[in-house]
Structure formats: structure tokens, C-alpha cells
C-alpha positions, 0 to 999 in steps of 0.5 A: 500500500502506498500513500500520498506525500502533499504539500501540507499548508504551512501559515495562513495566506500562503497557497503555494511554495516551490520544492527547492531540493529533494534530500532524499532521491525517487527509488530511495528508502525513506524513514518516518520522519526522514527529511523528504524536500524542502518547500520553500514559500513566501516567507519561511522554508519547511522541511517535509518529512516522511510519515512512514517507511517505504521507497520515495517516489517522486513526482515533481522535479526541484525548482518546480512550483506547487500548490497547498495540498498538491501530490509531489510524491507517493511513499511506497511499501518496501515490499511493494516497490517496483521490480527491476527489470525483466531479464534481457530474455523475458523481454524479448519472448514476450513483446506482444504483451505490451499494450498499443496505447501504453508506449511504443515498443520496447527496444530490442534488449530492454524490458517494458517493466523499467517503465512504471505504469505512471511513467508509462501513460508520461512518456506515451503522453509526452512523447518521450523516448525511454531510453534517454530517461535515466531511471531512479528507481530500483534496479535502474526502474524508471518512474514517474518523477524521472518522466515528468522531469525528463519532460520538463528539462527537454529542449524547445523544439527551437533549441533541438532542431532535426537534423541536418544536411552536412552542408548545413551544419555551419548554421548550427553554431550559434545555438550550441554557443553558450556562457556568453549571454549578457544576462541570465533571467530566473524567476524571483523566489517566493521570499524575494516576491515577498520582501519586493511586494512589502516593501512597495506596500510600505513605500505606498500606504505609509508616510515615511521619514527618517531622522539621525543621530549618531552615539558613542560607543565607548561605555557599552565597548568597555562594558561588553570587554569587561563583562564578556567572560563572566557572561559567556562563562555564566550562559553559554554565549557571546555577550553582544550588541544587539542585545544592548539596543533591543534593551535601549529601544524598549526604554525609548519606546515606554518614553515615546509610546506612539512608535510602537504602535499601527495604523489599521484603517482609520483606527490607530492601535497602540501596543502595550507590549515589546515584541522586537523584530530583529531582522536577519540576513540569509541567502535567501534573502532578508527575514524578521525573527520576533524576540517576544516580550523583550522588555521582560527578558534578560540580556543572557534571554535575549541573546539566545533568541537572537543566536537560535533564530540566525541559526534557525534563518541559516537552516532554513528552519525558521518557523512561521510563528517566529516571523509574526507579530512584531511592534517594532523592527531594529536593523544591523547594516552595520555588520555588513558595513554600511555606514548611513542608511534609511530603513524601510518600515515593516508593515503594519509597524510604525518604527524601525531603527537602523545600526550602522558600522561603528567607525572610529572618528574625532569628536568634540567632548569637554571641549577637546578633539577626541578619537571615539567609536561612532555609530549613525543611528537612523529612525524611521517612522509613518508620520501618520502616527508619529510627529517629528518631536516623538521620532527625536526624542526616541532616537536621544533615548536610544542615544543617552541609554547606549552612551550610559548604560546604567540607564538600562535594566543590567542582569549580567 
């Protein structure tokens, strides 16, 4: 008996995804809870595994987009799974058994059974020939899966032209010619469709503005030198930055209530929670984890929220609960150098602030030049639900609570 392997809805809104790898081949034997494919959709990667013991067939080929609830394979009892096929003997002493709408006829030496019945009605309908189909299944057998993306990756009729004349060969030259295109065209990833379509969204519905400030960054370098083994040695982990300014943005944001907040039509919602989204770059592309009630969390709590969740961006196991829910964003283009920047809002929120690099640069203090490490903050905010003063006053917040950080909630 064998049963079906669907495309399992995954988060609300989301209809389709794209199988972006296959971890275990058609024909291979699958465990329960064997991770199967990856399905990665608008905004988060799932792993899909096995529910049961069998042989994996495959039915979709990688890059192939699905939808909720769609077939992709069929998990098949070990002791059900196709047969290898006939003897090179057998093959020959019965071709009439072949149905005439099945497939053409076997070629001299090779057997019909290394055709699944699936495969079969593909390659009768697709018009395939057999024997370019390189099988996956056991003992060489050719299945479904190996149809249909021998189906999808055949030339256009326009790329594999009838041969020619040996006269006319010269005319072939330039369609064999490759690696020296201009530009390659692939269709955007679900997540990059995703981050495009908020970030025009935002751009669209909300007022946006931005304002700067710079702090120093002397007293939260010293702090962190001076308390980095005894926290390290104490929790298991690093004792970093980031951790610094979720604490100095929740202060700023219990000074200056209407940045975490949201406007949801002609209503404007004020949060009187802290869920701080902390976003995080991987390759495929930008993701905003939530570190929950961040306000009632220790420096030590977290850190281990940020390390699980870029650990988690990096696997690409992130969950969809992690994404959701968030009142106010905080972005690091700092680690990747940026000096200045002007953050754009992640919906529905109000606010998001922007670290920048840490450079070391003069600066007047007590009325002498002095080498400091500097850091450009930036604050952007919807103006429908923020005034100017408010925007200033949260970044001098942030500012003061770094450059001091007695003024924060220290656990060490």
C-alpha cells in the first residue's frame, strides 16, 4: 500500500511554495520522519518529512512550483516497490504483451517493466523516448518523477532542431554557443516576491521619514570587554550588541509610546507590549525573527533568541510563528558595513531603527578633539502616527541609554 506525500499548508495566506531540493532521491528508502524536500514559500522554508517507511517516489522535479495540498510524491511499501527489470530474455519472448496505447515498443534488449505504469501513460503522453530517461528507481526502474522531469528539462523544439544536411551544419553554431549571454533571467523566489511586494506596500500606504543621530560607543565597548567572560562563562554565549539596543529601544519606546504602535484603517492601535523584530540576513534573502516580550527578558534571554533564530534563518528552519507579530523592527547594516542608511518600515509597524558600522572618528567632548567609536543611528517612522518631536526624542533615548548604560535594566 502506498500513500500520498502533499504539500501540507504551512501559515495562513500562503497557497503555494516551490520544492527547492529533494534530500532524499525517487527509488530511495525513506524513514518516518526522514527529511523528504524542502518547500520553500513566501516567507519561511519547511522541511517535509516522511510519515512512514517505504521507497520515495517522486513526482515533481526541484525548482518546480506547487500548490497547498498538491501530490509531489507517493511513499511506497518496501515490499511493494517496483521490480527491476525483466531479464534481457523475458523481454524479448514476450513483446506482444505490451499494450498499443501504453508506449511504443520496447527496444530490442530492454524490458517494458523499467517503465512504471505512471511513467508509462508520461512518456506515451509526452512523447518521450525511454531510453534517454535515466531511471531512479530500483534496479535502474524508471518512474514517474524521472518522466515528468525528463519532460520538463527537454529542449524547445527551437533549441533541438532535426537534423541536418552536412552542408548545413555551419548554421548550427550559434545555438550550441553558450556562457556568453549578457544576462541570465530566473524567476524571483517566493521570499524575494515577498520582501519586493512589502516593501512597495510600505513605500505606498505609509508616510515615511527618517531622522539621525549618531552615539558613542565607548561605555557599552568597555562594558561588553569587561563583562564578556563572566557572561559567556555564566550562559553559554557571546555577550553582544544587539542585545544592548533591543534593551535601549524598549526604554525609548515606554518614553515615546506612539512608535510602537499601527495604523489599521482609520483606527490607530497602540501596543502595550515589546515584541522586537530583529531582522536577519540569509541567502535567501532578508527575514524578521520576533524576540517576544523583550522588555521582560534578560540580556543572557535575549541573546539566545537572537543566536537560535540566525541559526534557525541559516537552516532554513525558521518557523512561521517566529516571523509574526512584531511592534517594532531594529536593523544591523552595520555588520555588513554600511555606514548611513534609511530603513524601510515593516508593515503594519510604525518604527524601525537602523545600526550602522561603528567607525572610529574625532569628536568634540569637554571641549577637546577626541578619537571615539561612532555609530549613525537612523529612525524611521509613518508620520501618520508619529510627529517629528516623538521620532527625536526616541532616537536621544536610544542615544543617552547606549552612551550610559546604567540607564538600562543590567542582569549580567
Amino acid at each position: 500500500m502506498s500513500i500520498e506525500v502533499k504539500i501540507p499548508a504551512v501559515g495562513e495566506s500562503i497557497e503555494s511554495g516551490i520544492v527547492s531540493v529533494w534530500h532524499k532521491k525517487s527509488g530511495e528508502p525513506v524513514s518516518a520522519g526522514d527529511p523528504l524536500f524542502t518547500l520553500e514559500t513566501d516567507k519561511v522554508s519547511t522541511e517535509i518529512t516522511a510519515e512512514r517507511d517505504g521507497v520515495l517516489q517522486a513526482m515533481v522535479a526541484e525548482g518546480a512550483e506547487v500548490k497547498i495540498g498538491e501530490v509531489v510524491a507517493m511513499i511506497e511499501d518496501a515490499g511493494t516497490s517496483p521490480k527491476p527489470s525483466a531479464p534481457k530474455s523475458e523481454a524479448a519472448a514476450a513483446p506482444a504483451e505490451a499494450k498499443p496505447d501504453e508506449q511504443k515498443p520496447a527496444p530490442a534488449g530492454e524490458s517494458s517493466d523499467a517503465l512504471s505504469p505512471a511513467a508509462r501513460r508520461v512518456v506515451t503522453e509526452e512523447k518521450l523516448d525511454p531510453q534517454e530517461i535515466r531511471g531512479s528507481g530500483k534496479g535502474g526502474r524508471v518512474t514517474k518523477g524521472d518522466a515528468l522531469s525528463a519532460a520538463q528539462n527537454r529542449p524547445a523544439p527551437s533549441e533541438a532542431p532535426a537534423p541536418k544536411p552536412a552542408g548545413d551544419r555551419a548554421e548550427e553554431k550559434p545555438a550550441q554557443a553558450s556562457g556568453n549571454e549578457r544576462f541570465t533571467r530566473k524567476k524571483m523566489s517566493p521570499l524575494r516576491r515577498k520582501i519586493a511586494a512589502q516593501l512597495v506596500m510600505a513605500q505606498h500606504t505609509a508616510a515615511i521619514l527618517t531622522t539621525f543621530n549618531e552615539c558613542d560607543m565607548t561605555a557599552v565597548q568597555a562594558l561588553r570587554a569587561k563583562s564578556q567572560d563572566a557572561f559567556t562563562k555564566k550562559n553559554g554565549l557571546k555577550l553582544g550588541f544587539m542585545s544592548f539596543f533591543i534593551k535601549a529601544a524598549v526604554e525609548a519606546l515606554k518614553a515615546v509610546p506612539a512608535i510602537n504602535s499601527r495604523i489599521e484603517g482609520e483606527d490607530f492601535i497602540l501596543n502595550h507590549f515589546y515584541d522586537i523584530g530583529v531582522a536577519v540576513g540569509t541567502e535567501r534573502g532578508l527575514v524578521v525573527p520576533v524576540v517576544r516580550d523583550a522588555d521582560k527578558k534578560s540580556f543572557a534571554e535575549v541573546e539566545r533568541d537572537i543566536a537560535d533564530f540566525a541559526g534557525k534563518a541559516r537552516e532554513g528552519k525558521i518557523k512561521i510563528e517566529d516571523l509574526q507579530g512584531g511592534t517594532f523592527t531594529i536593523s544591523n547594516g552595520g555588520v555588513y558595513g554600511s555606514l548611513m542608511g534609511t530603513p524601510i518600515l515593516n508593515p503594519p509597524q510604525s518604527g524601525i531603527l537602523g545600526m550602522h558600522a561603528i567607525v572610529k572618528r574625532p569628536i568634540a567632548v569637554k571641549d577637546a578633539v577626541e578619537i571615539r567609536p561612532m555609530m549613525y543611528l537612523a529612525l524611521s517612522y509613518d508620520h501618520r502616527a508619529v510627529d517629528g518631536k516623538e521620532a527625536v526624542t526616541f532616537l536621544v533615548t536610544v542615544k543617552q541609554c547606549i552612551e550610559d548604560p546604567a540607564k538600562l535594566p543590567l542582569d549580567f
